[in-house]
N, CA, C and O of each residue as an XYZ file, in Angstrom:
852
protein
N      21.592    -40.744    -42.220
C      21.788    -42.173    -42.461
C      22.317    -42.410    -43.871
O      23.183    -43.266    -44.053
N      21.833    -41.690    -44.867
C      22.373    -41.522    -46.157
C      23.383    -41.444    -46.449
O      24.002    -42.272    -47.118
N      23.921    -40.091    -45.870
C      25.568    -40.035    -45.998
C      26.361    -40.537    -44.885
O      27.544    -40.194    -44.878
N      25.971    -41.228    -44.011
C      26.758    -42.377    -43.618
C      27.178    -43.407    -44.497
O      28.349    -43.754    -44.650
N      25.978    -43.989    -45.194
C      26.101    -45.191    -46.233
C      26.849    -44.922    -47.036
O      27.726    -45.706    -47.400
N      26.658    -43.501    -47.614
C      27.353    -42.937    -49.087
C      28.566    -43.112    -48.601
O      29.267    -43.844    -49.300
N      29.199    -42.573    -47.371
C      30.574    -42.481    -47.072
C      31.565    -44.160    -46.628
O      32.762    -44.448    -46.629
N      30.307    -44.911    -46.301
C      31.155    -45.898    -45.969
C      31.152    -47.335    -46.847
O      31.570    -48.464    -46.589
N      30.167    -46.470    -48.541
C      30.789    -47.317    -49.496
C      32.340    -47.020    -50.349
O      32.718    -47.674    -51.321
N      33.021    -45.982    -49.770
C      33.741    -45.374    -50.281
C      34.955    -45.428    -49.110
O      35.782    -44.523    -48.998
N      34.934    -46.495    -48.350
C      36.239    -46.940    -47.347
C      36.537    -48.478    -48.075
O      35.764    -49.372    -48.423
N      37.707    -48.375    -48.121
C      38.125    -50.164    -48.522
C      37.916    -51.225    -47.650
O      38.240    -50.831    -46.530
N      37.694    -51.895    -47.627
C      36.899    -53.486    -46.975
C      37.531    -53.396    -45.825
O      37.091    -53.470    -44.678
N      39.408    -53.106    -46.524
C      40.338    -53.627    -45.237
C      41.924    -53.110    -45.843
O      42.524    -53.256    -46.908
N      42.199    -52.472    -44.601
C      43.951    -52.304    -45.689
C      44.707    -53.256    -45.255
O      44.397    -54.063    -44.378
N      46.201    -53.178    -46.121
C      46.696    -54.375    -45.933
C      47.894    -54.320    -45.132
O      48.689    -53.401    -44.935
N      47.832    -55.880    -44.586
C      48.980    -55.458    -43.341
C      50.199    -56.224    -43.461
O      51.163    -55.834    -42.804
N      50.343    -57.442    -44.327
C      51.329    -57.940    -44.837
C      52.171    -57.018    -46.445
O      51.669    -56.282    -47.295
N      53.349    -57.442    -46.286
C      53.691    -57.107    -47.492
C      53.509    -57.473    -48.519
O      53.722    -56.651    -49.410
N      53.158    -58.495    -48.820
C      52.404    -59.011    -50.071
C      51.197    -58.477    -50.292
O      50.943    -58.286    -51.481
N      50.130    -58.090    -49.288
C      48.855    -57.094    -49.759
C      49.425    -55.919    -49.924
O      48.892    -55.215    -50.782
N      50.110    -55.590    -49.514
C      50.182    -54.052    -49.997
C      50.791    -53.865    -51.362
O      50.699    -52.975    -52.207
N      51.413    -54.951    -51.294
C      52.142    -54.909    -53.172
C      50.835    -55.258    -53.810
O      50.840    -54.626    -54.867
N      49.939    -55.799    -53.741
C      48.415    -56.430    -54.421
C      47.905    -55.265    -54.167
O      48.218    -54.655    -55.190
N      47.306    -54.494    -53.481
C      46.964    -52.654    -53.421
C      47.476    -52.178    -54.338
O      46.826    -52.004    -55.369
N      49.209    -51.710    -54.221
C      49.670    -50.841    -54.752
C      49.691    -51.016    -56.762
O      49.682    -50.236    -57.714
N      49.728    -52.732    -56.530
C      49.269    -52.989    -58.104
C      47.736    -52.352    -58.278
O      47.616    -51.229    -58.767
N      47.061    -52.797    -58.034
C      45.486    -52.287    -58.399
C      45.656    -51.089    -58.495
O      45.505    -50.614    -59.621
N      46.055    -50.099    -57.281
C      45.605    -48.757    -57.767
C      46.887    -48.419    -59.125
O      46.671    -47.750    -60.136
N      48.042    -49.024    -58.799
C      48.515    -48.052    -60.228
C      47.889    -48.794    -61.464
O      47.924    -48.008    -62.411
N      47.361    -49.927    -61.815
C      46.796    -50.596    -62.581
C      45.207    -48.885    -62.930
O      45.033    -48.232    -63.959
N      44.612    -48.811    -61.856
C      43.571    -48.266    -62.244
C      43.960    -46.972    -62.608
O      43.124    -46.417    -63.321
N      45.047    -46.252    -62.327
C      45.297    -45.137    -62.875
C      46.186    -44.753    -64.170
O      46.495    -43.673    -64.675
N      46.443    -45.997    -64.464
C      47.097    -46.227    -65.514
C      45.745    -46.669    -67.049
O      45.829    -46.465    -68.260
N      44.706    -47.276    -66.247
C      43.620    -47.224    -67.603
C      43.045    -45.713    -67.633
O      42.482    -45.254    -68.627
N      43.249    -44.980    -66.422
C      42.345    -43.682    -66.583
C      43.138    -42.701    -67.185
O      42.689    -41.781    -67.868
N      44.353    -42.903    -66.925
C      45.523    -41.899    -67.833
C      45.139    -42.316    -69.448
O      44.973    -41.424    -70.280
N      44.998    -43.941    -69.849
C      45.089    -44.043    -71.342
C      43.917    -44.414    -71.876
O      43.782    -44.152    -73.071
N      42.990    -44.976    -71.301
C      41.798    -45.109    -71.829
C      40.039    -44.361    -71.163
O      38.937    -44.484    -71.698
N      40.273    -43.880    -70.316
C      39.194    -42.609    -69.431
C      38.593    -43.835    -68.491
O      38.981    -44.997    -68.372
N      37.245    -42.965    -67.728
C      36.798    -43.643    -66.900
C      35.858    -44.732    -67.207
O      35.707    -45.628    -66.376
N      34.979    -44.747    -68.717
C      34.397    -45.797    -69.125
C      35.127    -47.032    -69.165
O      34.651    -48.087    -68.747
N      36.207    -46.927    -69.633
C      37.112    -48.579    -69.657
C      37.834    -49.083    -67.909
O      38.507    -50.097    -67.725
N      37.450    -48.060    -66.826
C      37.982    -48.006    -65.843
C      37.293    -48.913    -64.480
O      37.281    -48.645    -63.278
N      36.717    -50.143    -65.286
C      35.926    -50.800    -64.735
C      36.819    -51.982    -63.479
O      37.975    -52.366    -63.654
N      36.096    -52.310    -62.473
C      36.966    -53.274    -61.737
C      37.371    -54.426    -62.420
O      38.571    -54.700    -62.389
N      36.548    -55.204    -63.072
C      37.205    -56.524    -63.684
C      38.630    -56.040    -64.702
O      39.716    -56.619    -64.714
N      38.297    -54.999    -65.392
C      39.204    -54.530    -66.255
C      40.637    -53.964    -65.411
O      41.773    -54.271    -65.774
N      40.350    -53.143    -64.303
C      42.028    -53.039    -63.579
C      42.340    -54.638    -62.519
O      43.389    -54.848    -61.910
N      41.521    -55.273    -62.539
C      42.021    -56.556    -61.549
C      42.892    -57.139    -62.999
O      44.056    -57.537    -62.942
N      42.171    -57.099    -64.115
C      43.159    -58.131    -65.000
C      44.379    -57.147    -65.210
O      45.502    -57.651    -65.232
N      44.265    -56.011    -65.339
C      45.722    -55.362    -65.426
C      46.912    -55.197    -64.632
O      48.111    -55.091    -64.892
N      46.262    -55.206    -63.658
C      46.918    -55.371    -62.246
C      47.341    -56.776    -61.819
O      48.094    -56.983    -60.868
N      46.846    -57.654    -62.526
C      47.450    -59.428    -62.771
C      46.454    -60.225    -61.287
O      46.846    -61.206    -60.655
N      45.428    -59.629    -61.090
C      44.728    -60.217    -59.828
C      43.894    -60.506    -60.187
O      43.597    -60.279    -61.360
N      42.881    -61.331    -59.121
C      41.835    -61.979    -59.446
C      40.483    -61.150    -58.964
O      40.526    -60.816    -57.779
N      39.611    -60.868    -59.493
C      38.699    -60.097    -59.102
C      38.106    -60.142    -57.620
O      37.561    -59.281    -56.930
N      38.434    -61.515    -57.395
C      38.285    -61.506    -56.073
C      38.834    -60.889    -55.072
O      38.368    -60.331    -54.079
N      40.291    -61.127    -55.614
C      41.438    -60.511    -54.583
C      41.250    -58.776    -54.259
O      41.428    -58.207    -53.182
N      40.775    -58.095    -55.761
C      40.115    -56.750    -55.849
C      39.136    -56.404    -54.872
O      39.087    -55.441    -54.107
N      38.295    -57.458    -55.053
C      37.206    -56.799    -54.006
C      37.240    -57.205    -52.169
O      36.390    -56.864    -51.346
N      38.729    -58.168    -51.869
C      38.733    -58.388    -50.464
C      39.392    -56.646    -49.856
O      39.493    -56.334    -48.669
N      39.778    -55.692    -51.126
C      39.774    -54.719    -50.702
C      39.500    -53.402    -50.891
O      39.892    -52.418    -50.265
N      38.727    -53.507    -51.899
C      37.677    -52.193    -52.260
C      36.132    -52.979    -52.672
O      36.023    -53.828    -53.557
N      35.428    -52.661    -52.133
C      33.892    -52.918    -52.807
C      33.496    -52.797    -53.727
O      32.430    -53.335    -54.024
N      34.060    -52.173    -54.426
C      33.391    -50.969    -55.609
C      34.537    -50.103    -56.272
O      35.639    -49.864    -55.777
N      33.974    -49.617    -57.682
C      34.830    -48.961    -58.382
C      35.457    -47.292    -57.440
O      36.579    -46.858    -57.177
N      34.000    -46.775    -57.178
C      34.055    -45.283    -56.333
C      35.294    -45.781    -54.951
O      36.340    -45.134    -54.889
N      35.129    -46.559    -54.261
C      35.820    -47.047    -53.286
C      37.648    -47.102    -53.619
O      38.566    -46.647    -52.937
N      37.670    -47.561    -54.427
C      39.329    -47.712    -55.685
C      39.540    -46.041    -55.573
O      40.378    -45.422    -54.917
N      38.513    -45.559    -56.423
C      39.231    -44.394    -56.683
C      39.509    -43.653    -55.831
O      40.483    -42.958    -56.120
N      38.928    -43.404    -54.512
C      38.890    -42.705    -53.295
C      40.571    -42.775    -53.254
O      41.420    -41.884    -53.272
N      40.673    -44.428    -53.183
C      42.067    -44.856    -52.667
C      42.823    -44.163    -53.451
O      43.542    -43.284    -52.976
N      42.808    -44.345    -54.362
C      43.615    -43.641    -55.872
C      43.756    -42.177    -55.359
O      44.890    -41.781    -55.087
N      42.762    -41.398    -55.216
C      42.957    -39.935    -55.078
C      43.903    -39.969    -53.551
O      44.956    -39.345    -53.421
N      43.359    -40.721    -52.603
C      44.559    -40.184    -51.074
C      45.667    -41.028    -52.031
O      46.595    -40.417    -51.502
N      46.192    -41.698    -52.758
C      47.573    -41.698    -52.979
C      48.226    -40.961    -53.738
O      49.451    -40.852    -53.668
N      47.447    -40.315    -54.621
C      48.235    -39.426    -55.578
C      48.194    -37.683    -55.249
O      48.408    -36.743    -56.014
N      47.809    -37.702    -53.712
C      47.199    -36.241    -53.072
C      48.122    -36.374    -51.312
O      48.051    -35.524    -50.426
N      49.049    -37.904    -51.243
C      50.203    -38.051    -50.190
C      51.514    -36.914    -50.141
O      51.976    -36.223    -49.233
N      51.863    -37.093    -51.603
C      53.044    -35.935    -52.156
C      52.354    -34.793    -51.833
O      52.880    -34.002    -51.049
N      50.947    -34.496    -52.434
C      50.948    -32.805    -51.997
C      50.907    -32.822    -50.730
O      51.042    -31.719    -50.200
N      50.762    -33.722    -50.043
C      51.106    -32.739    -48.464
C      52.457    -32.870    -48.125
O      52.933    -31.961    -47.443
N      53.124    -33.729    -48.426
C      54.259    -33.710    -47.957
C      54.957    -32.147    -48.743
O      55.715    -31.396    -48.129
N      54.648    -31.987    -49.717
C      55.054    -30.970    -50.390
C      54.698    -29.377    -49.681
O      55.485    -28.432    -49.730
N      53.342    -29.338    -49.031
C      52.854    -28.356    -48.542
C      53.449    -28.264    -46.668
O      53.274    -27.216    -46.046
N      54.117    -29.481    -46.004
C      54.248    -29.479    -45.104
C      55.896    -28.488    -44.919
O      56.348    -27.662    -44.126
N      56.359    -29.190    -46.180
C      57.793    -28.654    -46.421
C      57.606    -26.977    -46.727
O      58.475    -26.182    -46.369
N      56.451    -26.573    -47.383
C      56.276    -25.153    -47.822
C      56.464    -24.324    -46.425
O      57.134    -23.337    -46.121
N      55.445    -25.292    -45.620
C      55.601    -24.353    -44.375
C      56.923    -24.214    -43.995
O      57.354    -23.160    -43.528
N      57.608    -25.221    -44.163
C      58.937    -24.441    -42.858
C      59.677    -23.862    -43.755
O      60.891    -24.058    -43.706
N      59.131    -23.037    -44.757
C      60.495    -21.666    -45.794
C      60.397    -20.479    -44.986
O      59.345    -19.899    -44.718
N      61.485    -20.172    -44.633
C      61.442    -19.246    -43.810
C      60.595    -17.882    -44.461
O      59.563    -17.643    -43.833
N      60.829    -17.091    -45.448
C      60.298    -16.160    -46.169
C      59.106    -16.305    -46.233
O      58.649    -17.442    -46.358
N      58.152    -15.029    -46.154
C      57.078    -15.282    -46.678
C      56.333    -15.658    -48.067
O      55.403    -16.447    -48.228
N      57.133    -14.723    -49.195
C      56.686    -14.888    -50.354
C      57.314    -16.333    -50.557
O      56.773    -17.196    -51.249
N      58.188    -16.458    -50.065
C      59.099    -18.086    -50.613
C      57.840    -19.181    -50.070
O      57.502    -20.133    -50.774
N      57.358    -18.966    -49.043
C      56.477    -20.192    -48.458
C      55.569    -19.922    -49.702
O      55.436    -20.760    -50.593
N      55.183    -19.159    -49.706
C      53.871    -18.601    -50.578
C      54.429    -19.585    -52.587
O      54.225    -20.535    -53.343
N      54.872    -18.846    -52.452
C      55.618    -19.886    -54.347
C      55.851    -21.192    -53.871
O      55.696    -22.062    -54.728
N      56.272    -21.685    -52.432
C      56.441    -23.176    -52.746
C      55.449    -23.760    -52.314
O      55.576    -24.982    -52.237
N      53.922    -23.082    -51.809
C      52.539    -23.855    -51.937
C      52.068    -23.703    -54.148
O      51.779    -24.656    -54.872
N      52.174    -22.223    -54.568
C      52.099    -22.626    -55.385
C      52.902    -23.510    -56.378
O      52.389    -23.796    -57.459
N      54.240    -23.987    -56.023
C      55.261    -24.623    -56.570
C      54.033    -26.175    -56.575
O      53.399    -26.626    -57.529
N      54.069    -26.605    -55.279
C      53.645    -27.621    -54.699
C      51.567    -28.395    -55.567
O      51.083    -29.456    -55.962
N      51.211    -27.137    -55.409
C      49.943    -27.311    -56.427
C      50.172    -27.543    -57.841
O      49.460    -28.355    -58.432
N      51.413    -26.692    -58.655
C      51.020    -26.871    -59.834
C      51.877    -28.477    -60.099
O      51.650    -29.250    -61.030
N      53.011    -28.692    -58.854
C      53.402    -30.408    -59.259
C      52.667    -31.527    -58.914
O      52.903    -32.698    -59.211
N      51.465    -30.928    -58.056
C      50.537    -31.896    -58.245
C      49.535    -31.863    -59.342
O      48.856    -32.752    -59.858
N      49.593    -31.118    -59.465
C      48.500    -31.485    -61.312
C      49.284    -31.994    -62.853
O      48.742    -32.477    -63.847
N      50.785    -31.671    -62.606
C      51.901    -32.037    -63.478
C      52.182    -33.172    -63.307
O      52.211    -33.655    -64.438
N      52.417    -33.940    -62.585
C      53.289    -35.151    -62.099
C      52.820    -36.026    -62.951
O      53.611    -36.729    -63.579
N      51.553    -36.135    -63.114
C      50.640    -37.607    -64.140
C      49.780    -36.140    -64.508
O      49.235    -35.540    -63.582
N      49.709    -35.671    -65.767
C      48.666    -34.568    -66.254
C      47.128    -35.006    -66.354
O      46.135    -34.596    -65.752
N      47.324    -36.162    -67.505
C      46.490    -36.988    -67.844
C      45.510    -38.095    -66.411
O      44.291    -38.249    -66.321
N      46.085    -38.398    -65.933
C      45.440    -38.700    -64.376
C      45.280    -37.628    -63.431
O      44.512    -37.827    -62.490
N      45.707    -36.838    -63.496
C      45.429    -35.275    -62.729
C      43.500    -34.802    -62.951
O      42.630    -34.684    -62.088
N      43.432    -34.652    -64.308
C      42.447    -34.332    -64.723
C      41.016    -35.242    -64.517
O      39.898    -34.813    -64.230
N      41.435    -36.621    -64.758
C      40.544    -37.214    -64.201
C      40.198    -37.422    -62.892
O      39.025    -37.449    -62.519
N      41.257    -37.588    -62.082
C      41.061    -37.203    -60.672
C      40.160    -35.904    -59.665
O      39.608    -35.800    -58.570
N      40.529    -34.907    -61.135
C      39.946    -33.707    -61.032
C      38.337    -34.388    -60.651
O      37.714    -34.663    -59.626
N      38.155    -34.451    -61.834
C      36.691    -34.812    -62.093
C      35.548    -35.566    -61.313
O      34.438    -35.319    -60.841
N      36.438    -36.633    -61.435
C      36.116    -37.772    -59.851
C      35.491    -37.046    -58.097
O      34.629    -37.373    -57.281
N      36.446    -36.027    -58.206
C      36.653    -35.460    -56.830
C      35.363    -34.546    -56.938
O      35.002    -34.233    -55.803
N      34.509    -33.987    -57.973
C      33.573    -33.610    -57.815
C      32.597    -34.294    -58.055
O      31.588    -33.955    -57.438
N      32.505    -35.116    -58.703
C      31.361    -36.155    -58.574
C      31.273    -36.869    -56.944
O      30.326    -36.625    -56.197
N      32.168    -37.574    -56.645
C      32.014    -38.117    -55.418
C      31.872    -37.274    -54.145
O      32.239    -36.127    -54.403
N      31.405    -37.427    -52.624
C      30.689    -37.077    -51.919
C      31.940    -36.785    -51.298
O      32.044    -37.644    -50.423
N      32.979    -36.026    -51.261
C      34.466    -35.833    -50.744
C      33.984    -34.741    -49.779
O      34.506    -34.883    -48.673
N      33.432    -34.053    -49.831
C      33.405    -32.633    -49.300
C      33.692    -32.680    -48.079
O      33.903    -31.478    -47.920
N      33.885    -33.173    -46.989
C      34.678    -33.153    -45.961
C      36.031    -33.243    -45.950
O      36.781    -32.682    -45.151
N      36.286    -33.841    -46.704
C      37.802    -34.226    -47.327
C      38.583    -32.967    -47.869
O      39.690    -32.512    -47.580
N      37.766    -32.635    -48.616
C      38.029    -31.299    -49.375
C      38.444    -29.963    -48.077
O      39.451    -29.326    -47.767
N      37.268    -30.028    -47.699
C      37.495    -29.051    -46.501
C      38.502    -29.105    -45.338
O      38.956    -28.166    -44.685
N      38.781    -30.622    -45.214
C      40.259    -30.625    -44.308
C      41.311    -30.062    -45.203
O      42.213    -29.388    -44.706
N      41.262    -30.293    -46.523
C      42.688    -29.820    -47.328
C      42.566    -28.471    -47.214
O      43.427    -27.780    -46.669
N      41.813    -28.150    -47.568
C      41.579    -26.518    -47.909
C      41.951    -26.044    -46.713
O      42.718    -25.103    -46.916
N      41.701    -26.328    -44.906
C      41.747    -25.920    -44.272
C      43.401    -25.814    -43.479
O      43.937    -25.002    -42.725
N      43.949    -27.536    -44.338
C      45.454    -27.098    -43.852
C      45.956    -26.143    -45.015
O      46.864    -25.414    -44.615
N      45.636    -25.957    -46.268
C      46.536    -24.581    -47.070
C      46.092    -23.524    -46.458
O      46.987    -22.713    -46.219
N      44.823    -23.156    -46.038
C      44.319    -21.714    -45.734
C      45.610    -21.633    -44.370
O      46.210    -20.558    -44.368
N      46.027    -22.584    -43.333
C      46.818    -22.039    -42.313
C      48.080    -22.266    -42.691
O      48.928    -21.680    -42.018
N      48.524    -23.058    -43.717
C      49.941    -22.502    -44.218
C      50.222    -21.272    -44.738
O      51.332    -20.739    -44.751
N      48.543    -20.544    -45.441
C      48.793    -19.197    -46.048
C      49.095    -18.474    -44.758
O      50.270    -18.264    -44.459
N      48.365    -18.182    -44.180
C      48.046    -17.622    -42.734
C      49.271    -17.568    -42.026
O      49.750    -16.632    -41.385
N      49.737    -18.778    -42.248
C      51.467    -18.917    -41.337
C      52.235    -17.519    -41.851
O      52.711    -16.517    -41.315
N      52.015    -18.235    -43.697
C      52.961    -16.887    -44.354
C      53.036    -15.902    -44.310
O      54.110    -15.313    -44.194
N      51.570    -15.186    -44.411
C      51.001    -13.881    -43.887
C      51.090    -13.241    -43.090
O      51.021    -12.013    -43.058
N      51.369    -14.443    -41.792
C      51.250    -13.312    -40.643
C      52.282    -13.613    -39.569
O      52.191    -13.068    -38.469
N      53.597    -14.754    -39.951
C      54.129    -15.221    -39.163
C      55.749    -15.064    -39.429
O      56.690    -15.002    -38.637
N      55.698    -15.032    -40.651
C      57.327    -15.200    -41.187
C      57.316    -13.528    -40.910
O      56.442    -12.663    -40.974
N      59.190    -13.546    -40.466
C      59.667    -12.704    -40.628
C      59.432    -11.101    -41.593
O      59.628     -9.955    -41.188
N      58.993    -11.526    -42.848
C      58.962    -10.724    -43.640
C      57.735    -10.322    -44.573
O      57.712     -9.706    -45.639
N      56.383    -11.076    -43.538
C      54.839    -10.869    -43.716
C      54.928     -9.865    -44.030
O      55.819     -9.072    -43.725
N      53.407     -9.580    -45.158
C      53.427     -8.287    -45.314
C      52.498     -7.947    -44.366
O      52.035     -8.820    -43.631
N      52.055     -6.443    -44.250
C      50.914     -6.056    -43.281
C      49.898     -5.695    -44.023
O      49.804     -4.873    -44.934
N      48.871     -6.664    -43.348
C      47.602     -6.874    -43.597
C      46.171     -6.284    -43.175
O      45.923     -6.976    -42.187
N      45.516     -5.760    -43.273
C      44.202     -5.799    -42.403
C      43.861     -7.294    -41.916
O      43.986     -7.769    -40.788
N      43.225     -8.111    -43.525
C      42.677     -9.410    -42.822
C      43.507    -10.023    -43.587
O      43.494     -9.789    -44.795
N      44.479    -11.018    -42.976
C      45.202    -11.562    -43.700
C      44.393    -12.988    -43.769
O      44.889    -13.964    -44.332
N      43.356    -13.014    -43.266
C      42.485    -14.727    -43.244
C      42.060    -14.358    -44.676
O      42.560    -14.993    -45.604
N      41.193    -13.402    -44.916
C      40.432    -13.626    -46.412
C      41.633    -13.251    -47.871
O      41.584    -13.510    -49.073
N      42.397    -12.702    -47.201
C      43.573    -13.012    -48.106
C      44.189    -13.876    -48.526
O      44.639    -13.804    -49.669
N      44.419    -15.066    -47.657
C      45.039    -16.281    -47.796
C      43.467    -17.351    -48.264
O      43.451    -18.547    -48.555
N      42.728    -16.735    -48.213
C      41.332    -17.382    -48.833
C      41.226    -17.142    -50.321
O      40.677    -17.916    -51.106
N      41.836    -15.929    -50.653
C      42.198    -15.621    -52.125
C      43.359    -15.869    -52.749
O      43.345    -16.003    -53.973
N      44.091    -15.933    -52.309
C      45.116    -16.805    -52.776
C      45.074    -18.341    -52.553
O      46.120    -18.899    -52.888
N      44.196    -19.071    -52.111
C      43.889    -20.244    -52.379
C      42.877    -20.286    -53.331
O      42.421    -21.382    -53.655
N      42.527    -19.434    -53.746
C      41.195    -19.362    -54.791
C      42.048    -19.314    -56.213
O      42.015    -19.994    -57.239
N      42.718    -18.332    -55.832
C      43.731    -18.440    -57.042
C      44.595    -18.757    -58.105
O      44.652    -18.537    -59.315
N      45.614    -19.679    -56.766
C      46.102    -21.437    -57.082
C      45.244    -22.143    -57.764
O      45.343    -22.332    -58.977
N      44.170    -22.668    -56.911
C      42.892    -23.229    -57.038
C      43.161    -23.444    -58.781
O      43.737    -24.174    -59.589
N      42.183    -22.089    -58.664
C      41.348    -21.970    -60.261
C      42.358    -21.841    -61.241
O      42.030    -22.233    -62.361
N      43.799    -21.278    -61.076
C      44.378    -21.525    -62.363
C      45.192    -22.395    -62.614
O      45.699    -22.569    -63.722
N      45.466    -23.201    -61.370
C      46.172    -24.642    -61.862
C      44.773    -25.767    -62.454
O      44.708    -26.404    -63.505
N      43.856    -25.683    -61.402
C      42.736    -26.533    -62.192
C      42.629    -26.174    -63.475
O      42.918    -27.161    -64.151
N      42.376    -25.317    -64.110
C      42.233    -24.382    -65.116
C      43.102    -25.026    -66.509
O      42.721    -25.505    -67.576
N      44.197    -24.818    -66.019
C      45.309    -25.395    -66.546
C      45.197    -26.841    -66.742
O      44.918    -27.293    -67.852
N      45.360    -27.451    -65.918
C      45.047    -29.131    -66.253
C      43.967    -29.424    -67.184
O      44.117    -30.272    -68.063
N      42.730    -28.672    -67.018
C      42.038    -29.009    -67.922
C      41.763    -28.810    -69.570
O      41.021    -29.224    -70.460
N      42.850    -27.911    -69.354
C      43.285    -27.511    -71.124
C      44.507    -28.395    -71.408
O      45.419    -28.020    -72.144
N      44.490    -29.245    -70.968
C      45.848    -30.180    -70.919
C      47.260    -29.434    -71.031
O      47.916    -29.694    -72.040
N      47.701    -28.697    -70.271
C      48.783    -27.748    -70.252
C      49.632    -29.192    -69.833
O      49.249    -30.353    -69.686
N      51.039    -28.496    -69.710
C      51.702    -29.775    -69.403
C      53.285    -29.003    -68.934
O      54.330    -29.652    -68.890
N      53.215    -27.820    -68.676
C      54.676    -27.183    -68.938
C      54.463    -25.935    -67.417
O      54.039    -24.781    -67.345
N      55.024    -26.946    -66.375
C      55.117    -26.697    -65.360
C      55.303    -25.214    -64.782
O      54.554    -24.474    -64.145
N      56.836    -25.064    -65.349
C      57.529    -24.137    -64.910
C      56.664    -22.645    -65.313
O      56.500    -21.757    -64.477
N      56.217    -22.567    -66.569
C      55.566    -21.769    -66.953
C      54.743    -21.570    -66.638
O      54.385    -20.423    -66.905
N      53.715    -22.457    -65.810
C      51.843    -22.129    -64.611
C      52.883    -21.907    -63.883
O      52.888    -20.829    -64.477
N      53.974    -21.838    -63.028
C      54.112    -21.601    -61.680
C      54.264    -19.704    -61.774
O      53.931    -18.803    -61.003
N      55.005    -19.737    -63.272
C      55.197    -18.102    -63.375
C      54.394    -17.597    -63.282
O      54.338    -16.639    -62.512
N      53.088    -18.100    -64.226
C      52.117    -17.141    -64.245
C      51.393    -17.165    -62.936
O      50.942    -16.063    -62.622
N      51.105    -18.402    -61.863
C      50.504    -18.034    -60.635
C      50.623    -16.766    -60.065
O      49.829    -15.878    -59.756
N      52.262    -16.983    -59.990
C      53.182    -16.291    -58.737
C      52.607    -14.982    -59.343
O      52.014    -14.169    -58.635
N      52.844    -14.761    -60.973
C      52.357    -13.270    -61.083
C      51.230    -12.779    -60.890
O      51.231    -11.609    -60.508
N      50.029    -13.393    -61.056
C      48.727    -13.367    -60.030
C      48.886    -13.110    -58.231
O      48.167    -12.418    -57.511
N      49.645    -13.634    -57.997
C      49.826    -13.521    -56.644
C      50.472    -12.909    -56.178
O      50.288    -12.677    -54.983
N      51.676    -12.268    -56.934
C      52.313    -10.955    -57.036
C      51.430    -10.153    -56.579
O      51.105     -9.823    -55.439
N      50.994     -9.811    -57.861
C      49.763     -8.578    -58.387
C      48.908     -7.966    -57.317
O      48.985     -6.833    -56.842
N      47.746     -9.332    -56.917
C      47.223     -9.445    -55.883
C      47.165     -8.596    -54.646
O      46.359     -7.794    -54.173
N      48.598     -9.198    -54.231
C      49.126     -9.194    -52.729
C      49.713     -7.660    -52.880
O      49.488     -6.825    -52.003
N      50.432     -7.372    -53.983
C      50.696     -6.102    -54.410
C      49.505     -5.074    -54.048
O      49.494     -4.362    -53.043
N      48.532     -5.120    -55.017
C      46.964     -4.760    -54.650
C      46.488     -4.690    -53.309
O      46.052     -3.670    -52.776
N      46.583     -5.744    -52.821
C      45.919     -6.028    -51.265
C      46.618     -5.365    -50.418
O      45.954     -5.098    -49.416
N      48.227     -4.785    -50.371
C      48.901     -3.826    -49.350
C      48.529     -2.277    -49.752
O      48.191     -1.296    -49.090
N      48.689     -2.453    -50.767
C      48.471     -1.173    -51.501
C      46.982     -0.278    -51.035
O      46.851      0.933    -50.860
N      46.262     -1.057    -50.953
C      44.531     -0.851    -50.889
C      44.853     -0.227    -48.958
O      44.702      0.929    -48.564
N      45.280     -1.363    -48.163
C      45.167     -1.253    -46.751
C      46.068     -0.043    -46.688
O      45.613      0.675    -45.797
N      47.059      0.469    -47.185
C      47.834      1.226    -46.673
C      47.417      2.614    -47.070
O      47.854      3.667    -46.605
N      46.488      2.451    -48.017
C      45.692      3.876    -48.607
C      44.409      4.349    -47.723
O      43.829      5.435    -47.723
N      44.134      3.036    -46.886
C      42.683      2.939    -45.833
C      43.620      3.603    -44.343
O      43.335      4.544    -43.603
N      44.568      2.840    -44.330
C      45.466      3.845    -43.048
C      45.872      5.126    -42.774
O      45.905      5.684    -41.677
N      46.329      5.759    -44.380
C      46.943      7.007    -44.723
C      45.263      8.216    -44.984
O      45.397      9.400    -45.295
């Protein structure tokens, strides 16, 4: 009953179905991610993004309840691009190519807004997401899986599931990693991933083919 409640203070009242609410949405949330990029989450109060956002507090709350509720919204909009980004990864024909353009795709989602990246970060573990979490995780683990074991030019694997479980661990921890030291220089986390994931995957054939021989 708990985390029913917990979860369904964290749905918006109502989305919007005219075009004028959705421009009143789309103000609020970039209003609220725009105080969390320049002033953090203490100044990130509702009265404070309704006046930035040029609305009336009222109008704020005919569609979020609550501050946690906003941000939810905030995180599925600024987490739309990574899938579209990860949907596109899948159809690279190559394996390693699918493989660099999930990590391509992770480190431009922590780049795109750095400074809102990080707080988002943060948010996402405080709040009760974990189902949420686990659908994402569960569509990268089968884009890895695609790569691994489907493209043309897969490598051969024993288990290519806990492989593509480590290379999401990977991504994971060193793009998070990264954001939180305020890195900001894209091109350069994608090198160093890929060379982790090089390495790795290097390692991981290497190991199986010494267990065969």
């Amino acid at each position: 009953m708990a985390k029913s409640t917990a979860a369904q203070r964290l749905k918006p009242r109502k989305a919007p179905v005219q075009r004028r609410s959705a421009q009143t949405v789309e103000a609020v949330l970039e209003a609220a991610a725009r105080i969390l990029e320049t002033q953090g989450l203490v100044a990130c109060t509702t009265n404070a993004v309704a006046e930035r956002a040029g609305v009336s507090i009222g109008s704020l709350y005919q569609y979020f309840p609550n501050r946690d509720a906003l941000t939810v919204a905030l995180i599925e909009r600024e987490t739309a691009q990574l899938l579209v980004d990860i949907e596109a990864a899948s159809l690279v024909a190559s394996s390693r190519g699918c493989v660099q353009a999930m990590v391509r795709a992770a480190v431009a989602h922590q780049m795109r807004r750095p400074a809102l990246a990080r707080v988002i970060d943060f948010e996402e573990r405080r709040l009760p997401l974990g189902e949420r979490h686990q659908r994402l995780a569960e569509l990268v683990h089968a884009v890895l899986m695609s790569a691994l074991t489907e493209k043309p030019d897969a490598p051969a694997l024993s288990d290519a599931s806990l492989v593509a479980h480590d290379l999401l661990a990977i991504m994971h921890g060193m793009v998070d990693a990264a954001g939180q030291r305020g890195e900001n220089d894209a091109a350069a986390l994608e090198v160093r991933v890929m060379r982790a994931v090089d390495g790795y995957m290097a390692q991981s054939q290497s190991l199986d083919e010494d267990a065969l021989g």
